[in-house]
VOZA-399821 format. One record per residue (C-alpha): residue in one letter; x, y, z; residue number from 0. Coordinates in Angstrom, 1 decimal. Example, Ala and Ser with C-alpha at 12.3 -4.5 7.8 and 13.67 -1.06 7.14 Angstrom:
2
r, xx, yy, zz, k
a, 12.3, -4.5, 7.8, 0
s, 13.7, -1.1, 7.1, 1
//
This chain:
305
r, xx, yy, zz, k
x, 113.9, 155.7, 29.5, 0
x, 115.2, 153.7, 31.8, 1
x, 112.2, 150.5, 33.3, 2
x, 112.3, 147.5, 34.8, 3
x, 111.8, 144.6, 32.0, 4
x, 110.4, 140.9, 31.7, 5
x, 113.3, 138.8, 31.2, 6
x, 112.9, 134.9, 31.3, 7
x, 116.6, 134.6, 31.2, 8
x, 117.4, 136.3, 34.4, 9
x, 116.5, 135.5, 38.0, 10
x, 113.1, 136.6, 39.1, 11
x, 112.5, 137.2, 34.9, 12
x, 113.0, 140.4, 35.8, 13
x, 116.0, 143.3, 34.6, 14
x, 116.9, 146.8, 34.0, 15
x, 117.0, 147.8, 31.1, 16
x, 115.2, 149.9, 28.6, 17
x, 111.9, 151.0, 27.0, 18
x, 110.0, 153.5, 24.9, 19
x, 109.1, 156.6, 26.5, 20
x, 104.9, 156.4, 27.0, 21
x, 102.7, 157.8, 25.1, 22
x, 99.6, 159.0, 27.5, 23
x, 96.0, 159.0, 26.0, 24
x, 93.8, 162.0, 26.6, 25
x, 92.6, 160.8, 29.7, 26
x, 96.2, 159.8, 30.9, 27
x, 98.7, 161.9, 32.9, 28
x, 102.5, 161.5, 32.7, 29
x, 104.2, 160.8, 35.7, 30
x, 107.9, 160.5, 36.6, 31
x, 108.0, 157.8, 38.7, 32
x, 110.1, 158.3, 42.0, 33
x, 108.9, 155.0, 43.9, 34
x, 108.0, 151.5, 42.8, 35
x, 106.5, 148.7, 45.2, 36
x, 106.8, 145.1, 44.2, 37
x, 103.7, 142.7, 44.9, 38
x, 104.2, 139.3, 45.6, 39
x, 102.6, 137.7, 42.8, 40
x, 104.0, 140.5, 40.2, 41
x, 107.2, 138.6, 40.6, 42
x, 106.3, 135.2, 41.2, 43
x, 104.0, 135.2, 37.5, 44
x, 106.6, 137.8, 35.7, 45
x, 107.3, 135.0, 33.3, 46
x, 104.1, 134.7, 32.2, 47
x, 104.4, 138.0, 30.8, 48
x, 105.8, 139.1, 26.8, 49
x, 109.6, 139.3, 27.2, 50
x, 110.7, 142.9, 26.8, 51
x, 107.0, 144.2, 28.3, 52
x, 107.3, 147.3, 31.6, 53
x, 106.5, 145.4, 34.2, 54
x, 104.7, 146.6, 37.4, 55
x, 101.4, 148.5, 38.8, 56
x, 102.4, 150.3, 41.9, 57
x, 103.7, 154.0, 41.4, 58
x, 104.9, 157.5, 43.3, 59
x, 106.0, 160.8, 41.8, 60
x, 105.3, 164.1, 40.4, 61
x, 103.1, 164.7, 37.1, 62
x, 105.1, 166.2, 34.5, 63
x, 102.1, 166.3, 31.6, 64
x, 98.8, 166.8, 32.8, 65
x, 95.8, 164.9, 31.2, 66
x, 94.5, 166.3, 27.7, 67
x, 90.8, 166.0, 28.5, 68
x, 91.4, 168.6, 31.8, 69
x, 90.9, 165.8, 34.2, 70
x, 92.9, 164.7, 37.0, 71
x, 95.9, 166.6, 39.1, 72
x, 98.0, 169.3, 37.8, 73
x, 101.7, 169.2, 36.9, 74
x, 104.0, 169.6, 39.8, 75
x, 101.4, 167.6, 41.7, 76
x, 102.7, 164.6, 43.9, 77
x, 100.7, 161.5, 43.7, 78
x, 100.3, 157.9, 43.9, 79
x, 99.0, 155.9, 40.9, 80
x, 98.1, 152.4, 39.7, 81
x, 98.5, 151.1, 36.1, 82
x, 100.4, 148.8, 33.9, 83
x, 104.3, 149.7, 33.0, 84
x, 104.9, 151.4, 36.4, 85
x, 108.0, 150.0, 37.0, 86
x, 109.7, 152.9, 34.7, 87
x, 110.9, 156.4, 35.2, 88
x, 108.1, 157.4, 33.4, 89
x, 104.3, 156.4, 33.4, 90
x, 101.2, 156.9, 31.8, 91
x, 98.4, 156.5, 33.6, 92
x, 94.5, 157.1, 33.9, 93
x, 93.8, 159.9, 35.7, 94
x, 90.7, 157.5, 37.6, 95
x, 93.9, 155.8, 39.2, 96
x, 95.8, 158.3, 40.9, 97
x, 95.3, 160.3, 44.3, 98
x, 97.6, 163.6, 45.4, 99
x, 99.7, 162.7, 48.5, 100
x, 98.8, 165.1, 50.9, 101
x, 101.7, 166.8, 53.2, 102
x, 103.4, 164.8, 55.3, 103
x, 103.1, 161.1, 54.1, 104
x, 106.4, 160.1, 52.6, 105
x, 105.8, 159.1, 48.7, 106
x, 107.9, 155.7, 49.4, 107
x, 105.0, 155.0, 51.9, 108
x, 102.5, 155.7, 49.2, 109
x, 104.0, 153.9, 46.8, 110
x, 103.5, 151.1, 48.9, 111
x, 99.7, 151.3, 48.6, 112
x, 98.2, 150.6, 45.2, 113
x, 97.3, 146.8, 44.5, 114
x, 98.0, 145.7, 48.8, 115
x, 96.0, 148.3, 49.8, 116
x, 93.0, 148.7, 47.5, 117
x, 92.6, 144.6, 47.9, 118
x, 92.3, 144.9, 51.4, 119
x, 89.6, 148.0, 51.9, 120
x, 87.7, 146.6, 48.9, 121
x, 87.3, 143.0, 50.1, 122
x, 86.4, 144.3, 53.5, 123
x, 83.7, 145.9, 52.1, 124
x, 82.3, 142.0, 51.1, 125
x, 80.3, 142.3, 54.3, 126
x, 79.6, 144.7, 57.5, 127
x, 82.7, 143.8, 60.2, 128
x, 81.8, 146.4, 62.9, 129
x, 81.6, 143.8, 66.0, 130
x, 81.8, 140.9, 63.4, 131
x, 84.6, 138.3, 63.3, 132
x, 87.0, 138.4, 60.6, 133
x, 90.0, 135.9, 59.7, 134
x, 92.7, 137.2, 57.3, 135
x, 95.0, 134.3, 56.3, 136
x, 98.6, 135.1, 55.1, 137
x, 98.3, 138.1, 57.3, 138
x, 102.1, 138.9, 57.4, 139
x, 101.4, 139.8, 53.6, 140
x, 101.3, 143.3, 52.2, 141
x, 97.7, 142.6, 51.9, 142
x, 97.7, 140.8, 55.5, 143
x, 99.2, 143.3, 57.4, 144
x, 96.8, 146.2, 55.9, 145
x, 93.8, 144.0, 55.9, 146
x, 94.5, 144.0, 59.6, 147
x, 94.7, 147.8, 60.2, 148
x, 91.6, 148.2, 58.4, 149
x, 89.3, 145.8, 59.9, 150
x, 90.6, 147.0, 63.3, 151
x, 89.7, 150.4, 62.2, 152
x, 86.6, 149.1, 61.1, 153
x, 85.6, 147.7, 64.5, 154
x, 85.9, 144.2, 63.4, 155
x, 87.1, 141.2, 65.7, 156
x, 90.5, 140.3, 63.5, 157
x, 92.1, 137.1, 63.5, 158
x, 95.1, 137.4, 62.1, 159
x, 96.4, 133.3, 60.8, 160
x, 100.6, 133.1, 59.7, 161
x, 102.8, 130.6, 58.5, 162
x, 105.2, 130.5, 61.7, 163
x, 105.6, 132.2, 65.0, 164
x, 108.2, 134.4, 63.2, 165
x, 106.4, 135.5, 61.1, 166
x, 103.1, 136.8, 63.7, 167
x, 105.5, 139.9, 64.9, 168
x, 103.8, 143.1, 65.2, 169
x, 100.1, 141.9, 64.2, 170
x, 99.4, 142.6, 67.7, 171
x, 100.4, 145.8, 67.8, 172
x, 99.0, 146.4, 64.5, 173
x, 95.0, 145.8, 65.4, 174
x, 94.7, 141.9, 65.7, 175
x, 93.2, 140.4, 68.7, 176
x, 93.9, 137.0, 68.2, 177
x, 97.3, 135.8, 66.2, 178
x, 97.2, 132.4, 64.9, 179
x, 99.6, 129.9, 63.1, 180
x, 97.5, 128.3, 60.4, 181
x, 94.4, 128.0, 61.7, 182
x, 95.4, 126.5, 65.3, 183
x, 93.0, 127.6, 68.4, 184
x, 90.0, 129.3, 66.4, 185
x, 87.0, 128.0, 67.9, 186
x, 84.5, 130.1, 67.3, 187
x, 82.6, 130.6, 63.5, 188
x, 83.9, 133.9, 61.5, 189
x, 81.5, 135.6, 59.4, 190
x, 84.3, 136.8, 56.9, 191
x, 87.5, 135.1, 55.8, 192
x, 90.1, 137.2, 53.6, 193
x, 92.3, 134.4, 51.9, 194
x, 95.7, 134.6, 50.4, 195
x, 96.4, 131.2, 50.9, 196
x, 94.3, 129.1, 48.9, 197
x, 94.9, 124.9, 49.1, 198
x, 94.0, 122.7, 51.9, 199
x, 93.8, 125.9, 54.0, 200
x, 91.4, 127.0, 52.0, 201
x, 88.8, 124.1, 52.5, 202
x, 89.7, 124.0, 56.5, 203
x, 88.9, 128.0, 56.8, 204
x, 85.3, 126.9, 54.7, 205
x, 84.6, 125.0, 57.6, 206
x, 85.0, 128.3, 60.1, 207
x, 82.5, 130.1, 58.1, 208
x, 79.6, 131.2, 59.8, 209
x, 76.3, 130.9, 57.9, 210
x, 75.8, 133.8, 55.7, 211
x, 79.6, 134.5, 55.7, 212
x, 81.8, 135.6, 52.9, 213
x, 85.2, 134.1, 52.0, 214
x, 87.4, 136.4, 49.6, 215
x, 90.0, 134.7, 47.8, 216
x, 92.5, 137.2, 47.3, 217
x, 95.4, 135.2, 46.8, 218
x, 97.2, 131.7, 46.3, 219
x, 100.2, 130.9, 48.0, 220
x, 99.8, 127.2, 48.5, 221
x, 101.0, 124.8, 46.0, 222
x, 98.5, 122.3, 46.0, 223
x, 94.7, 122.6, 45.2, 224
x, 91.6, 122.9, 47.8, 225
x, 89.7, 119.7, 48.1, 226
x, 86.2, 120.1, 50.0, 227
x, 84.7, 117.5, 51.6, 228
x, 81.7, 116.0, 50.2, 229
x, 78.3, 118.1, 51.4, 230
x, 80.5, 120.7, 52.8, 231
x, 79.3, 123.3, 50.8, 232
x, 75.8, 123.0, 52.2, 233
x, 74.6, 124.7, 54.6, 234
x, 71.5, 124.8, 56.3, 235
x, 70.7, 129.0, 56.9, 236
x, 71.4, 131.9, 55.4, 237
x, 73.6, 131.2, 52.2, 238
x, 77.8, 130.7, 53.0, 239
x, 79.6, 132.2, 50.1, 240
x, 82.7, 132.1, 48.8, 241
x, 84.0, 135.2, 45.7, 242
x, 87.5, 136.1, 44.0, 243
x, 88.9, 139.4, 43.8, 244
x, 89.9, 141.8, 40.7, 245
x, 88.1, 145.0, 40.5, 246
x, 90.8, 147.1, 40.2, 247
x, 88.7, 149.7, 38.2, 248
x, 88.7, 153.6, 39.1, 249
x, 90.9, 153.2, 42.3, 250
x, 91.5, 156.8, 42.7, 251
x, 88.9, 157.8, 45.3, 252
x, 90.0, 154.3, 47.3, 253
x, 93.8, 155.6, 46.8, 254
x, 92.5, 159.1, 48.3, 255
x, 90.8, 156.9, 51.6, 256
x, 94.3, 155.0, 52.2, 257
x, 96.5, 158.4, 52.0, 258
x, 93.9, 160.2, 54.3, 259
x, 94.2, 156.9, 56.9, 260
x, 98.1, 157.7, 56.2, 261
x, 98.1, 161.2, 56.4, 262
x, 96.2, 160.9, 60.1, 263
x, 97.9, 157.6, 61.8, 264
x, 95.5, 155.3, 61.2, 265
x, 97.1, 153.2, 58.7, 266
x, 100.9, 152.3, 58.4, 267
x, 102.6, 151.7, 55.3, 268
x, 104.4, 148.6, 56.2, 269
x, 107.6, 148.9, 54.2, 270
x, 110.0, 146.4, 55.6, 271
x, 112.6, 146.7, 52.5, 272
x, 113.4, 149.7, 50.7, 273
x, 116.8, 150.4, 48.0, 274
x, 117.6, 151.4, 45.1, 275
x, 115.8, 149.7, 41.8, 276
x, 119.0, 148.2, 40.6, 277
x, 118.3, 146.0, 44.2, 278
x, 115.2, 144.1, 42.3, 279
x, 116.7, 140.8, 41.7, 280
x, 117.6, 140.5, 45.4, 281
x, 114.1, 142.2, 46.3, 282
x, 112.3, 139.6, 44.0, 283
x, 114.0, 136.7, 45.7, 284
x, 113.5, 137.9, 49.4, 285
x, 109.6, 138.5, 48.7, 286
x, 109.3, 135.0, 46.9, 287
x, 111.4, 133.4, 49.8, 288
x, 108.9, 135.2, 52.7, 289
x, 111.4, 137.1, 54.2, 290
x, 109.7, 140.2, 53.8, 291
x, 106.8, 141.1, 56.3, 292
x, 104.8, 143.8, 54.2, 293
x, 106.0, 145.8, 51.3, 294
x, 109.2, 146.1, 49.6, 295
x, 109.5, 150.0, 47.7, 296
x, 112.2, 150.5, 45.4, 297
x, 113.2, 154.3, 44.5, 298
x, 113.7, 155.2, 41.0, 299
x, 117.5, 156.4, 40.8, 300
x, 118.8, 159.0, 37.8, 301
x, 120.9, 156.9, 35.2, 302
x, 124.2, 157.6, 35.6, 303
x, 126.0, 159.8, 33.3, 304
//
């Protein structure tokens, strides 16, 4: 079959080329994969990776082999799905990691949802936002711009912090009530921070936290480390804390949530870039050079004969 490859000798360490069909364990479904989304950091580490290894997690398509064990959606099913080698025309993949795409939402859009949108409802769950204030740094992100949606939804006060005015369009419109470059203008204590940023951004957004607030570092854009100031991790009160993200395990029910918010309006997929998969150099490049706002989906195109 036909998959996207790591590659250290090509730009983005990432090519077409090709790979043993998969081999799906009994609790594992075949899918062939229509749509692939690329995630930020899949491309910026895919050189970290074995040369020659599938890359990818984000998936869409239609189940071709059902699981052995009788779990998970039927063949002919559409759904969206989350595992390693994704980025393949084929996919094996746990049947705990997939949701069927109701009618209506576009399977490019769901494609789009896996690792952005999974981070953002499950780090939103860190503390209770209804009425709460809640900062979301790197908010033109994939994770940014769906982090946004949801803690609107969730009745949250949302801050939403960029890089440049550019890049603030449509987090308005999206749910934010206050759009902010860096951290410029917030004068108020938040009670949750969701950080992509990381470095000296990092330790400045410590100092907004409200006693008893949560800061989930999601993500590390910056370059350079954060350096707190001596003592300013005390605080006199109710215990500020600060937690990483990775619990990616059993996403199927939080897949299901996402497509539902789809399915009904309340969420928007956020694709900004969509081609063919032969496009993934230049679609690597754009996402590592910011010029992406939310999610870049590739489709899966027949080989040529």
């Amino acid at each position: 079959m036909r998959a996207l490859l790591i590659d250290p000798d090509v730009p983005s360490a990432i090519r077409l080329g090709t790979a043993p069909e998969p081999e799906p364990a009994p609790n594992q479904l075949l899918l062939d994969v229509r749509h692939i989304s690329l995630n930020r950091g899949e491309v910026a580490f895919a050189a970290r990776r074995p040369p020659g290894t599938v890359h990818g997690h984000d998936a869409a398509g239609v189940v071709v082999r059902a699981a052995a064990d009788g779990t998970g959606p039927a063949v002919g099913a559409p759904v969206v799905a989350f595992g390693e080698g994704a980025w393949a025309e084929r996919m094996a993949v746990d049947t705990t990691a997939v949701a069927e795409i109701p009618d209506g939402v576009d399977p490019a859009d769901a494609a789009a949802l896996p690792i952005a949108g999974v981070t953002a409802l499950r780090t939103l769950r860190a503390r209770p936002i209804l009425g709460h204030r809640v900062l979301i740094t790197g908010a033109a992100g994939g994770v940014g711009r769906y982090a946004v949606q949801l803690a609107a939804l969730g009745g949250a006060h949302v801050i939403a912090s960029v890089g440049s005015p550019a890049r603030a369009e449509g987090l308005a419109e999206l749910g934010a009530d206050e759009v902010v470059i860096g951290l410029e203008g917030i004068d108020q204590p938040v009670d949750l921070i969701l950080d992509t940023v990381g470095g000296p951004q990092l330790a400045a957004a410590w100092e907004l936290l409200a006693p008893g607030g949560n800061v989930q570092n999601i993500g590390w854009a910056s370059d350079e480390p954060a350096v707190f100031k001596p003592y300013s991790l005390f605080s006199i009160g109710p215990a500020k804390t600060m937690s990483t993200f990775g619990d990616v395990h059993k996403v199927g029910p939080d897949l299901a949530t996402l497509l539902r918010f789809l399915a009904t309006g309340r969420l928007k997929a956020e694709v900004s870039r969509r081609g063919p998969w032969e496009d993934v150099a230049t679609a690597a490049r754009d996402l590592l050079e910011r010029r992406v706002a939310g999610k870049a989906v590739l489709d899966v195109t027949p080989a040529t004969p």
